[in-house]
C-alpha positions, 0 to 999 in steps of 0.5 A: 505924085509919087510912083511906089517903087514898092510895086516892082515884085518879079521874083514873086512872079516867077515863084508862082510860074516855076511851081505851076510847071514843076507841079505840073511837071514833077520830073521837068526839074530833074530833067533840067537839073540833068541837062544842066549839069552835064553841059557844065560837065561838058564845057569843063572837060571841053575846055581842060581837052582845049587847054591841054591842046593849046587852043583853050578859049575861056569864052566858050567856057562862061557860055557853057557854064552860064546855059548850064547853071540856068538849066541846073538852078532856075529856083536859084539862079533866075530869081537871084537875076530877077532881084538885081533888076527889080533893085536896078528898076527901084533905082531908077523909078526912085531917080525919076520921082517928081516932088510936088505933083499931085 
């Protein structure tokens, strides 16, 4: 028995939920968009400020710019992750497959 590794599909899923809420919602985007982009604004400038004082932790900086990219681009960035693990899951059911069952 062989298990389709085709049926693993979790970007269309998120596809169908993110245009429920952004119709739903049309000014949820924007205002995610917003936050986004400010916090990636934000955590630049707090770092630069850091860095100029001699204190600059580039830690807090990947966090601020990961949360706000999610926040900024979830019609890119979410599908973009969810197609990496879809490939890591195709993988991985493709390791495990038994020839000959039935």
């Amino acid at each position: 028995m062989y298990i389709r590794t085709a049926s693993v599909d979790l970007t269309t899923g998120w596809n169908k939920l993110w245009s429920a809420i952004s119709s739903a919602a049309p000014t949820f985007f924007n205002t995610l968009a917003v936050i986004g982009v400010a916090l990636i604004v934000f955590a630049v400038l707090g770092w630069i400020w850091r860095k100029w004082r001699g204190g600059a932790n580039s830690k807090n900086l990947m966090w601020g710019l990961a949360i706000g990219a999610v926040l900024a681009g979830p019609q890119l960035i979410i599908p973009a992750v969810l197609k990496i693990i879809e490939i890591v899951i195709t993988i991985i059911v493709g390791l495990l497959k038994i020839p000959g069952g039935s």
